[in-house]
Backbone atoms as SQL, in Angstrom:
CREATE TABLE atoms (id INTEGER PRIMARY KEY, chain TEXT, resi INTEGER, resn TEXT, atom TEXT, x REAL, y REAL, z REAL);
INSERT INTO atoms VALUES
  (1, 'A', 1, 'UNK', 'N', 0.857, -11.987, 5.791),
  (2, 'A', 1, 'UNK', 'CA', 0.969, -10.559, 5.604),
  (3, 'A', 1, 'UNK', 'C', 1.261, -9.920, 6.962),
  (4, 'A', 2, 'UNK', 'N', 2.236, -9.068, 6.839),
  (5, 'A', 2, 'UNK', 'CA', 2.859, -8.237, 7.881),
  (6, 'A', 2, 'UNK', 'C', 3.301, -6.797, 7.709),
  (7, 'A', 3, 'UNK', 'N', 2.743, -6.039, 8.861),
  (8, 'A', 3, 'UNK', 'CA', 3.690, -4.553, 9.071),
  (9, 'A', 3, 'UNK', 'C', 4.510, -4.943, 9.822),
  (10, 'A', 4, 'UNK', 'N', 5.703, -4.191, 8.934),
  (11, 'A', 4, 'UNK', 'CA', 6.877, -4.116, 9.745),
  (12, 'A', 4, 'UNK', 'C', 7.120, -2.822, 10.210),
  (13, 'A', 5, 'UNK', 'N', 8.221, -2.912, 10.943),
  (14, 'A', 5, 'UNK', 'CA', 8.958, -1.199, 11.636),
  (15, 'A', 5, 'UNK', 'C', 9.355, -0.491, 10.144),
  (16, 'A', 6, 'UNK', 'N', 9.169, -1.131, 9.150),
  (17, 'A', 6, 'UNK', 'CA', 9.771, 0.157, 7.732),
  (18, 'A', 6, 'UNK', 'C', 8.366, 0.930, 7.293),
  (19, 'A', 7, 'UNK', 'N', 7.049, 0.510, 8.250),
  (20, 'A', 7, 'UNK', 'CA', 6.016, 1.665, 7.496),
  (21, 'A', 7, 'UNK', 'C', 6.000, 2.947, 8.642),
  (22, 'A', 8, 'UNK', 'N', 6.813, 2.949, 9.265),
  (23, 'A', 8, 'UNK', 'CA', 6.429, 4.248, 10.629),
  (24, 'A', 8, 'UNK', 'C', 5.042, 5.019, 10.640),
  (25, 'A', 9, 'UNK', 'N', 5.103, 6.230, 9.776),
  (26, 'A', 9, 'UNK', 'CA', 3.663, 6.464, 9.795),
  (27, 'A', 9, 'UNK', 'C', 2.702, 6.424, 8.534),
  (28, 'A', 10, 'UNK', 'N', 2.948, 5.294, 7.816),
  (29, 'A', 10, 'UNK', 'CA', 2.398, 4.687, 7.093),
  (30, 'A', 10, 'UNK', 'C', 1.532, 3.444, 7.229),
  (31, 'A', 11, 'UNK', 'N', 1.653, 3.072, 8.509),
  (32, 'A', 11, 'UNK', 'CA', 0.949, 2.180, 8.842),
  (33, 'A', 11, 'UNK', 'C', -0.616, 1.421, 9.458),
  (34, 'A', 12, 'UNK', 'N', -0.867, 2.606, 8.882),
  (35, 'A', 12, 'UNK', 'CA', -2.973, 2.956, 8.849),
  (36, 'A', 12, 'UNK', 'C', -2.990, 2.239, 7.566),
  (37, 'A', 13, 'UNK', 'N', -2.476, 3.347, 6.639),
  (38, 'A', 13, 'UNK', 'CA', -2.860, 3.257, 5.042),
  (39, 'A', 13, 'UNK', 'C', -2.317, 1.860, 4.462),
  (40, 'A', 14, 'UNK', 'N', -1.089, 1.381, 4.837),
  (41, 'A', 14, 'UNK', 'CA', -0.505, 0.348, 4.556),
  (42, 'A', 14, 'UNK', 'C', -1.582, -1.169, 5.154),
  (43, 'A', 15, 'UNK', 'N', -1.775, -1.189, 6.223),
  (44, 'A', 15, 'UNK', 'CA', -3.056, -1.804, 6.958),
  (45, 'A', 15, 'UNK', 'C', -3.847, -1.965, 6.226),
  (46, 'A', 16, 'UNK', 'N', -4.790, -0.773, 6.059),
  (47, 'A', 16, 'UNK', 'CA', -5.904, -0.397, 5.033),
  (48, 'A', 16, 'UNK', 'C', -5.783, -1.205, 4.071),
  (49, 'A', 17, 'UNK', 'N', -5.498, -0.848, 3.402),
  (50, 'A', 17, 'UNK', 'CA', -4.467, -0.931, 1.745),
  (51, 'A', 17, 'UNK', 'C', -4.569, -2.772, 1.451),
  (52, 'A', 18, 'UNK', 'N', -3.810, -3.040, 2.256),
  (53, 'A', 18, 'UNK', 'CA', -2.685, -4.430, 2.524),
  (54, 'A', 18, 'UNK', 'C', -4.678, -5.610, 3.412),
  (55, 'A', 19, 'UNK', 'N', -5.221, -4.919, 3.746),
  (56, 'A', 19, 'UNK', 'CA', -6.576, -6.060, 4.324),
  (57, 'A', 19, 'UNK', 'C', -7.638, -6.174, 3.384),
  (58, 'A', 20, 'UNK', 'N', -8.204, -4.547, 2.530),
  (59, 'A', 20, 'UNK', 'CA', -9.663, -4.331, 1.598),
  (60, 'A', 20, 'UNK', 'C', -8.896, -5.359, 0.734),
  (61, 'A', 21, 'UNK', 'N', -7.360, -5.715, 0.080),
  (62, 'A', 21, 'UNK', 'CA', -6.997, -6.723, -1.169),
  (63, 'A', 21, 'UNK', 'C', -7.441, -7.701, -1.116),
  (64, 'A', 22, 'UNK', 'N', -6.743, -7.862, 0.683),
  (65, 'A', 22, 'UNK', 'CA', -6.372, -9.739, 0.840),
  (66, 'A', 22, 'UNK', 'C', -7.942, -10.142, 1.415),
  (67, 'A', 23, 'UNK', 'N', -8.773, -9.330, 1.795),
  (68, 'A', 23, 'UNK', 'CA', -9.985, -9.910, 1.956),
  (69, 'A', 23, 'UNK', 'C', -10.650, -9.603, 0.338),
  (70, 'A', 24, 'UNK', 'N', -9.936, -9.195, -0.332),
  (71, 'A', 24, 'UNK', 'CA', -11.358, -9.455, -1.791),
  (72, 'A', 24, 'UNK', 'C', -10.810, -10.839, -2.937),
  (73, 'A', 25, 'UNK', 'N', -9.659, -11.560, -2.115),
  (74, 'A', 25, 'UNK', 'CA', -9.213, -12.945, -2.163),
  (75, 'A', 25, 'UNK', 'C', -8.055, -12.881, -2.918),
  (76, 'A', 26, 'UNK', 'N', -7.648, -11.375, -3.187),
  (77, 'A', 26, 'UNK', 'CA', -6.295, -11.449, -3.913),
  (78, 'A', 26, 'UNK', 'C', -4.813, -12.044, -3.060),
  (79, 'A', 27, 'UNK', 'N', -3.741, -12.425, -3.177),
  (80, 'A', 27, 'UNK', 'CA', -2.501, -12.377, -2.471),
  (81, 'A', 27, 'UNK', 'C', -1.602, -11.161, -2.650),
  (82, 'A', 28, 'UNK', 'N', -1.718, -10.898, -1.188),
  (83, 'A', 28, 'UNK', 'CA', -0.806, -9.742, -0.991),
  (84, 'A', 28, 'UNK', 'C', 0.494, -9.882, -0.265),
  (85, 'A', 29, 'UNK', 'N', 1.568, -9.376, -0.406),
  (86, 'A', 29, 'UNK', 'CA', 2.907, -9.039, -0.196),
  (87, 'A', 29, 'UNK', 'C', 3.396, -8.413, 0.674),
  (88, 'A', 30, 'UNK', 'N', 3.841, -8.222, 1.533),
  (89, 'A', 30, 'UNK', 'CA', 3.999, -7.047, 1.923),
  (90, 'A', 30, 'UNK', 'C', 5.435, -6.541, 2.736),
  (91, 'A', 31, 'UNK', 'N', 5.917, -5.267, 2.184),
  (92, 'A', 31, 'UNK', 'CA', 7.237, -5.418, 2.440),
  (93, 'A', 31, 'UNK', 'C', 8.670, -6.175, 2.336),
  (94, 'A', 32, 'UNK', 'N', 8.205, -6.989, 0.969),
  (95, 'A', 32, 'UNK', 'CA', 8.989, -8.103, 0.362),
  (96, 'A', 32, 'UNK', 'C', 9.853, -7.073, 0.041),
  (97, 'A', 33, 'UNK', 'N', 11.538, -7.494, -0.281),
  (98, 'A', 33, 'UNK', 'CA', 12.258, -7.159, -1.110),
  (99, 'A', 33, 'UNK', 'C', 12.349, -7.285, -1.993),
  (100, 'A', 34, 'UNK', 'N', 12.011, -6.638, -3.745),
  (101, 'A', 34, 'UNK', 'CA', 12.313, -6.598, -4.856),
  (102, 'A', 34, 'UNK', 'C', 13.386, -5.506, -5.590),
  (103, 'A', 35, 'UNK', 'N', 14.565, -6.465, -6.149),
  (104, 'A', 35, 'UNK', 'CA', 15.588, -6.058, -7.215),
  (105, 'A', 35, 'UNK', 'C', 16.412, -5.205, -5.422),
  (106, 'A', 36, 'UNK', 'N', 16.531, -3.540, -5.825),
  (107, 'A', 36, 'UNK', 'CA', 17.442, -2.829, -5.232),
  (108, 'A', 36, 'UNK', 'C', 16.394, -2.156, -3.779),
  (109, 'A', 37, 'UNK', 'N', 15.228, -2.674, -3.734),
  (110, 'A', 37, 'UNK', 'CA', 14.371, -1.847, -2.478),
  (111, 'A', 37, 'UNK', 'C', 13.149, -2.673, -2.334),
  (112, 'A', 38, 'UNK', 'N', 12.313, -2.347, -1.483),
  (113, 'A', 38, 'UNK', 'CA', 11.287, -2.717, -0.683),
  (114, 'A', 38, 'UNK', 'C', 9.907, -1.985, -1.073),
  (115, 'A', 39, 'UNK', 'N', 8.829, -2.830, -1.555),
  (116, 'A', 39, 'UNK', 'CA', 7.923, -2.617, -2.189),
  (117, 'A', 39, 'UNK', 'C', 6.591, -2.172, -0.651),
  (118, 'A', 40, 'UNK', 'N', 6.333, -1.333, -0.047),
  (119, 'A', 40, 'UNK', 'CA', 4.800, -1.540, 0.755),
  (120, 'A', 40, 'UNK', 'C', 4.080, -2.636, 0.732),
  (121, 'A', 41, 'UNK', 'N', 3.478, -2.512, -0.444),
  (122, 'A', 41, 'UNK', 'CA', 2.766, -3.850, -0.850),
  (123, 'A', 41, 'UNK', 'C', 2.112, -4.033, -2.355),
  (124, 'A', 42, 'UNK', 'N', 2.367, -5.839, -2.535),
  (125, 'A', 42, 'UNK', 'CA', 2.722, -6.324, -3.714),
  (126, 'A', 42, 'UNK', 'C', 1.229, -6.737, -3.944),
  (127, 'A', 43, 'UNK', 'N', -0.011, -6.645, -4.617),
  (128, 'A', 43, 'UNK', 'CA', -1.085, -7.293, -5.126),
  (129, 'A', 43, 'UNK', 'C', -1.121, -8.069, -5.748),
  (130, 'A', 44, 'UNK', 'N', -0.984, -9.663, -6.126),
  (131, 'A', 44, 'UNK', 'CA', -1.276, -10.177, -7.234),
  (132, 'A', 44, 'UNK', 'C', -2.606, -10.604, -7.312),
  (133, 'A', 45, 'UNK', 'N', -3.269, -10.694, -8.589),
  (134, 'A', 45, 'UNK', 'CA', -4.063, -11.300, -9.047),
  (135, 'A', 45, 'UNK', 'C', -3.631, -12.549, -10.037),
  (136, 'A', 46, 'UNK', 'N', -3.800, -13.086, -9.879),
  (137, 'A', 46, 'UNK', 'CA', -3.226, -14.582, -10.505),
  (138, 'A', 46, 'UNK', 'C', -4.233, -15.534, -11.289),
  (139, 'A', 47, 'UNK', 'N', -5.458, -15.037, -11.065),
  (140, 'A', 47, 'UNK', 'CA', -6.733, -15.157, -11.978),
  (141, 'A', 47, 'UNK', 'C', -6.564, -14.682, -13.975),
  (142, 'A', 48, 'UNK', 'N', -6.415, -13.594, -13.688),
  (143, 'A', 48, 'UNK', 'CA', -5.715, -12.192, -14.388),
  (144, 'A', 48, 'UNK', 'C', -4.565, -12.174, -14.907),
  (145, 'A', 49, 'UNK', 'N', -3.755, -12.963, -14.046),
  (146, 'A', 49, 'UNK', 'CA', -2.029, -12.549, -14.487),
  (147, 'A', 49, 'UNK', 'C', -1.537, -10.994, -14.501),
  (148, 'A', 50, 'UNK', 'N', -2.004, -10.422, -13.249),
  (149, 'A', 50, 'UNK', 'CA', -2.026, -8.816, -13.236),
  (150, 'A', 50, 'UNK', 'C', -1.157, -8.572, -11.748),
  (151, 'A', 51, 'UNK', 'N', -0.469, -7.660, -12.125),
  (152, 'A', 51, 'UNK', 'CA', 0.348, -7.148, -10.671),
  (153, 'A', 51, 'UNK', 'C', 0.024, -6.031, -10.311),
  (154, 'A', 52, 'UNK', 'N', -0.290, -5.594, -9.246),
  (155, 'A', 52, 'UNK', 'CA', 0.225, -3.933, -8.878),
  (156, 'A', 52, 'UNK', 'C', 0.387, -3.787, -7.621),
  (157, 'A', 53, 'UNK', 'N', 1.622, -2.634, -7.375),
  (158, 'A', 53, 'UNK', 'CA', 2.362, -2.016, -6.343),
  (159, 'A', 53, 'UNK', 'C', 2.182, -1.253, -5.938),
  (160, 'A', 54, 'UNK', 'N', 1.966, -0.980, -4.606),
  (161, 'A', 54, 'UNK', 'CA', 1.575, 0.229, -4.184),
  (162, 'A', 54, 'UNK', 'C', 2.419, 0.570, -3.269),
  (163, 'A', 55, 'UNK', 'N', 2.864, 1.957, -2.644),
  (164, 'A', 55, 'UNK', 'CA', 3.878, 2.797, -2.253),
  (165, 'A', 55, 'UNK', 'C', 3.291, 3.551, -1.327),
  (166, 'A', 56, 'UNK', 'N', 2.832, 3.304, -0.387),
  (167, 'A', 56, 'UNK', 'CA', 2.054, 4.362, 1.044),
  (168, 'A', 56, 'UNK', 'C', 2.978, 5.689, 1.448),
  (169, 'A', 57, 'UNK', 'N', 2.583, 6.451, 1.182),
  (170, 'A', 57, 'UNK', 'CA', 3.475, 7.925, 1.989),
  (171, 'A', 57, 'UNK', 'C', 3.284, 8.399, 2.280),
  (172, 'A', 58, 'UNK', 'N', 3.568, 9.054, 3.679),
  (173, 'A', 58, 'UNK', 'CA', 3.062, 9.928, 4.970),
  (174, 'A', 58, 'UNK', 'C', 3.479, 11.367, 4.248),
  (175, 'A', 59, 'UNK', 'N', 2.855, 12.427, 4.379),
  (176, 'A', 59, 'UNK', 'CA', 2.872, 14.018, 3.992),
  (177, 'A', 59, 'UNK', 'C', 2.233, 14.428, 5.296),
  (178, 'A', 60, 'UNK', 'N', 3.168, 15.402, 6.068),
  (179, 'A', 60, 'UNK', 'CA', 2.617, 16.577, 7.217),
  (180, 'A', 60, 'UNK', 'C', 2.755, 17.410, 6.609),
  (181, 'A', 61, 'UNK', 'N', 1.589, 18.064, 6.709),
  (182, 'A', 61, 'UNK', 'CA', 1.910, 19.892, 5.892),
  (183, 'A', 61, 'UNK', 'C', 1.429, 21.105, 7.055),
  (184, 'A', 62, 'UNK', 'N', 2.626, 21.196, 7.561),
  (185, 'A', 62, 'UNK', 'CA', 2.453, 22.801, 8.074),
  (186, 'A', 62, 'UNK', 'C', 1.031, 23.409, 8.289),
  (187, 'A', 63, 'UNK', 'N', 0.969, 23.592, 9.440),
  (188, 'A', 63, 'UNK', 'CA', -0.097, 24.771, 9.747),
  (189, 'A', 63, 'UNK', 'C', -2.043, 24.033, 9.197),
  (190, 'A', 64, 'UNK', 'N', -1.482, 22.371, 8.984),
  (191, 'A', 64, 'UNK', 'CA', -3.047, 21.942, 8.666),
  (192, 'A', 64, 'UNK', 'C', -2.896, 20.662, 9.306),
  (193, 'A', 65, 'UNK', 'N', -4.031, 19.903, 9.355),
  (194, 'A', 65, 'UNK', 'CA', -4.580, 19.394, 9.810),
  (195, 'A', 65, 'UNK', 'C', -4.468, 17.825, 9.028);
């Protein structure tokens, strides 16, 4: 598992995100290419036969904090 230069300032949450998985023993992905774009990061559970994707996105909003 790796950050790359495609999380700019996503790369706390992506971190975050991408370590609480892979330390609760799931396999995680990260920044793989799937079909036409690039997933953040890929969760499998393979116990389960369960996937999920998650999509990190930076929001600055004006005048806060």
């Amino acid at each position: 598992m790796t950050i790359s230069y495609h999380d700019y300032k996503e790369d706390f949450y992506h971190a975050f995100l991408a370590g609480i998985f892979a330390g609760a023993g799931y396999v995680v992905q990260s920044n793989k290419e799937h079909g036409e774009g690039r997933s953040d990061i890929v969760v499998l559970d393979s116990r389960n036969g369960r996937v999920a994707v998650f999509e990190a996105k930076y929001l600055r909003i004006l005048g806060h904090l």
